[in-house]
DRENPA-3360 file (N, C-alpha, C; in nm, 2 decimals, always signed):
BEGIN
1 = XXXXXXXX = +1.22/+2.53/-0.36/+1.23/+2.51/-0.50/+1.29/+2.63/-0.57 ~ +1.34/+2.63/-0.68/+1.45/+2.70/-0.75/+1.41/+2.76/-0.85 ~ +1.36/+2.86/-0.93/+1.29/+2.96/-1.00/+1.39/+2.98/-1.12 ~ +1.38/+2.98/-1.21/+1.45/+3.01/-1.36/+1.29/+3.06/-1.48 ~ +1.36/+3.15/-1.53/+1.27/+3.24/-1.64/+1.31/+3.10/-1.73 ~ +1.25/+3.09/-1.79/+1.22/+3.03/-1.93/+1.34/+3.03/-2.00 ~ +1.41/+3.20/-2.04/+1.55/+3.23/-2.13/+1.64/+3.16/-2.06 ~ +1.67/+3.18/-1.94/+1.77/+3.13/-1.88/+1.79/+2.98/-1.86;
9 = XXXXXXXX = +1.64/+2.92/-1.89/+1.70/+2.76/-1.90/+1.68/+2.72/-2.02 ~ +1.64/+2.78/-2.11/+1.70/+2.78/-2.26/+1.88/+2.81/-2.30 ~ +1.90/+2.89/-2.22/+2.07/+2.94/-2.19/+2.16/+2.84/-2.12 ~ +2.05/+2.76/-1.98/+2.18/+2.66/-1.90/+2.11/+2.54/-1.93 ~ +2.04/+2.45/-2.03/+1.99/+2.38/-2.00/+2.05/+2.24/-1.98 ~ +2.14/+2.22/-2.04/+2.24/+2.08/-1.99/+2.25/+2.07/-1.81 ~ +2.30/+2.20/-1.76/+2.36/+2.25/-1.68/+2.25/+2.23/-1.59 ~ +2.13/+2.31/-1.58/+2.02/+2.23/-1.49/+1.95/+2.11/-1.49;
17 = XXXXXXXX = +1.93/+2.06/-1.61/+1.88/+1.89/-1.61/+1.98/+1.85/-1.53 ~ +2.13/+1.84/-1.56/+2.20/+1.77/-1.47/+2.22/+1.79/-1.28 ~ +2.16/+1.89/-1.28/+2.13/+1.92/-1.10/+1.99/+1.88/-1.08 ~ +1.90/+1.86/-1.14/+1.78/+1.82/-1.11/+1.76/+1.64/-1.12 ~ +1.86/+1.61/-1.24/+1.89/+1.49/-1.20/+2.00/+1.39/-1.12 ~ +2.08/+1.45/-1.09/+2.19/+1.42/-0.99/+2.17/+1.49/-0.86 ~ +2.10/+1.62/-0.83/+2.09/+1.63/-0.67/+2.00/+1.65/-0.68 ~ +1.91/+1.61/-0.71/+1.76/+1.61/-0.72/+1.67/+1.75/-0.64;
25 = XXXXXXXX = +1.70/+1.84/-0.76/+1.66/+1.97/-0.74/+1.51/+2.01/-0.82 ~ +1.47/+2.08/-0.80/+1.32/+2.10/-0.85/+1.34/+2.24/-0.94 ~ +1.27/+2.27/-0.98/+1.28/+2.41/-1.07/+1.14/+2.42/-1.16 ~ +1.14/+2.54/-1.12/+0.99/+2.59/-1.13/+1.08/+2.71/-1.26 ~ +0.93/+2.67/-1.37/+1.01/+2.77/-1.50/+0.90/+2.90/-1.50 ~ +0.95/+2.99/-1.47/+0.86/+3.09/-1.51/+0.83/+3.12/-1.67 ~ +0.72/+3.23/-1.71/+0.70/+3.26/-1.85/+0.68/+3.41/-1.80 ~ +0.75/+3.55/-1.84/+0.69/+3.59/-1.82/+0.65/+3.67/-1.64;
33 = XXXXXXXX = +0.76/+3.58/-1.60/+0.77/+3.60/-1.45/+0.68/+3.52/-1.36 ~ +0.55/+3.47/-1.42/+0.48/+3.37/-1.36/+0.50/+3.22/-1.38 ~ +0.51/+3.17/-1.25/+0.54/+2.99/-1.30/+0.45/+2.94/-1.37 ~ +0.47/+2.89/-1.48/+0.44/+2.80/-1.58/+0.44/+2.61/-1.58 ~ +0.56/+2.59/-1.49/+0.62/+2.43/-1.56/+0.66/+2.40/-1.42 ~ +0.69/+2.28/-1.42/+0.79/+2.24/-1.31/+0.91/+2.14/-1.37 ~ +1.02/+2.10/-1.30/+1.14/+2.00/-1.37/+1.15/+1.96/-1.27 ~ +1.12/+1.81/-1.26/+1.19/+1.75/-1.18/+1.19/+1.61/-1.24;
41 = XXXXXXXX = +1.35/+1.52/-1.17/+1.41/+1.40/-1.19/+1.32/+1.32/-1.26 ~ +1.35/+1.22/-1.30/+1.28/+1.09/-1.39/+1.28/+1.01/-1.22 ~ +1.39/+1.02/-1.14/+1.38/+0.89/-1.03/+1.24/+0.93/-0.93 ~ +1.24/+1.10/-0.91/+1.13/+1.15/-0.79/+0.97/+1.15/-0.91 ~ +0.96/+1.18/-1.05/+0.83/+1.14/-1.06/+0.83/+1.01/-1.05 ~ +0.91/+0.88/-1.08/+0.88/+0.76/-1.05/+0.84/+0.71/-0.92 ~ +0.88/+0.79/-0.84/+0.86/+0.76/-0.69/+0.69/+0.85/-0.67 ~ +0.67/+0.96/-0.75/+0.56/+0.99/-0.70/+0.45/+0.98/-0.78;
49 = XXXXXXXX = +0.46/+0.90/-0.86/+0.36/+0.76/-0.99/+0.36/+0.68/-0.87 ~ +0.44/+0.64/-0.84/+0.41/+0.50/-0.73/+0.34/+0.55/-0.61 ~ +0.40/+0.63/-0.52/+0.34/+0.62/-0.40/+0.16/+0.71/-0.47 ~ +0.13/+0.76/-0.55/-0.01/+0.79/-0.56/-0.07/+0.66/-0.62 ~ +0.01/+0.56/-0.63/-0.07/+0.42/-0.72/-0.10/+0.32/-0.58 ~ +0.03/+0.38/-0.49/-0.03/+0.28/-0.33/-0.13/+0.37/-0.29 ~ -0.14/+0.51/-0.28/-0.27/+0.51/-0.22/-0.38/+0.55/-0.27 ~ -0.42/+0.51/-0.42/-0.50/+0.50/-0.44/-0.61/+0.33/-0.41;
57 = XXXXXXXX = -0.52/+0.28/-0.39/-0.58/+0.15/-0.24/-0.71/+0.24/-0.15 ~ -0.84/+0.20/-0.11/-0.91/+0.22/-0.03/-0.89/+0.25/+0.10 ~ -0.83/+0.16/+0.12/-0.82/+0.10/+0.29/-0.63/+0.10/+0.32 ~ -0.57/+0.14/+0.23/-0.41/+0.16/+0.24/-0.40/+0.21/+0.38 ~ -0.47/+0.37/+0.38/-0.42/+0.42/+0.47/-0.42/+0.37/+0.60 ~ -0.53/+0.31/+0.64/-0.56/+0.23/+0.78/-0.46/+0.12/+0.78 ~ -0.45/+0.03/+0.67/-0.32/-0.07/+0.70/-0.16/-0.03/+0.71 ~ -0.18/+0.11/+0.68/-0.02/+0.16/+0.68/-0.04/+0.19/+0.87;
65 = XXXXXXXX = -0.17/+0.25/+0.92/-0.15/+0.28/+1.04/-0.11/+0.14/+1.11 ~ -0.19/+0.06/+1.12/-0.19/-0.06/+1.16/-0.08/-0.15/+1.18 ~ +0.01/-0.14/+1.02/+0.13/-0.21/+1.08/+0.21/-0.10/+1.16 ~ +0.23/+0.01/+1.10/+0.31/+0.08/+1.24/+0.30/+0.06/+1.40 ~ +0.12/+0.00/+1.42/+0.09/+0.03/+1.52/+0.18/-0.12/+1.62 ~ +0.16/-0.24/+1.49/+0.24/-0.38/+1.53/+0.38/-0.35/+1.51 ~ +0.39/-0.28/+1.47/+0.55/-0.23/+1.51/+0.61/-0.25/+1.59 ~ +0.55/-0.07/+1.66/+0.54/-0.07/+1.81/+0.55/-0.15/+1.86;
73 = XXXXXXXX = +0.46/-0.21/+1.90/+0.45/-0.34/+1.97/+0.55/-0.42/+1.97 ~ +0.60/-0.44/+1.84/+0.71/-0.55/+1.84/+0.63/-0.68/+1.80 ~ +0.56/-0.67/+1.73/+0.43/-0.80/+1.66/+0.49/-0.74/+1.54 ~ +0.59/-0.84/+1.49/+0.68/-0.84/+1.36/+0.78/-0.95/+1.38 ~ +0.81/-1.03/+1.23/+0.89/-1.14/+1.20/+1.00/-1.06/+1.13 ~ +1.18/-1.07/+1.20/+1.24/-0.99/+1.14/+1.31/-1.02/+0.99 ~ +1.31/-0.98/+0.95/+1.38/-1.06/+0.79/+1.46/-1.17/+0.84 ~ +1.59/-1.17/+0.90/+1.66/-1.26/+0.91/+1.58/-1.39/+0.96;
81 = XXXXXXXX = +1.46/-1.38/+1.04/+1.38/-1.51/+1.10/+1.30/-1.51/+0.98 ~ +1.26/-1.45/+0.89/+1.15/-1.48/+0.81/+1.29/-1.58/+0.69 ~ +1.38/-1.55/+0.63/+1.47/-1.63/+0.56/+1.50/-1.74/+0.61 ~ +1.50/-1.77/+0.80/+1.56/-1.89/+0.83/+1.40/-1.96/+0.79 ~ +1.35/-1.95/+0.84/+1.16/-2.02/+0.82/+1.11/-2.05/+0.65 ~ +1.18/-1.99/+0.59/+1.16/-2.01/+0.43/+1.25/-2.08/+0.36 ~ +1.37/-2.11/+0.41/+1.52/-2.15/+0.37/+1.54/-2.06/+0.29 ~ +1.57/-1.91/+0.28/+1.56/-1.83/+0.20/+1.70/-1.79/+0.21;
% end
């Protein structure tokens, strides 16, 4: 992660929103020299609202293991067979 004083992203601020939102950079704002803030994308907190909303599910974790485990195996319907069986 990427470190900017406070002044200086007062100074680039167009300039870094647009790298934290186009190459999805992170930036930690100091105050002071000590971090204060963080910046990052609208798309990665969306992504990490959601994935703490799937696991706040009980039992998520065990069914995340579980299908992996039918994975493996090959105990799976592949999309293209699940569309022909639905007329999808």
């Amino acid at each position: 992660m990427n470190t900017v004083a406070i002044s200086d992203l007062r100074s680039n601020l167009p300039t870094l929103i647009q790298q934290v939102s186009e190459d999805l950079k992170r930036l930690i704002v100091t105050v002071g020299g000590k971090p204060k803030a963080a910046i990052i994308s609208l798309d990665e907190l969306e992504s990490l609202e959601e994935t703490a909303e799937v696991l706040s599910f009980p039992d998520i974790i065990e069914t995340i293991k579980k299908s992996k485990r039918q994975i493996k195996k090959g105990e799976f319907i592949s999309i293209g067979d699940l569309k022909k069986k639905y007329c999808l």
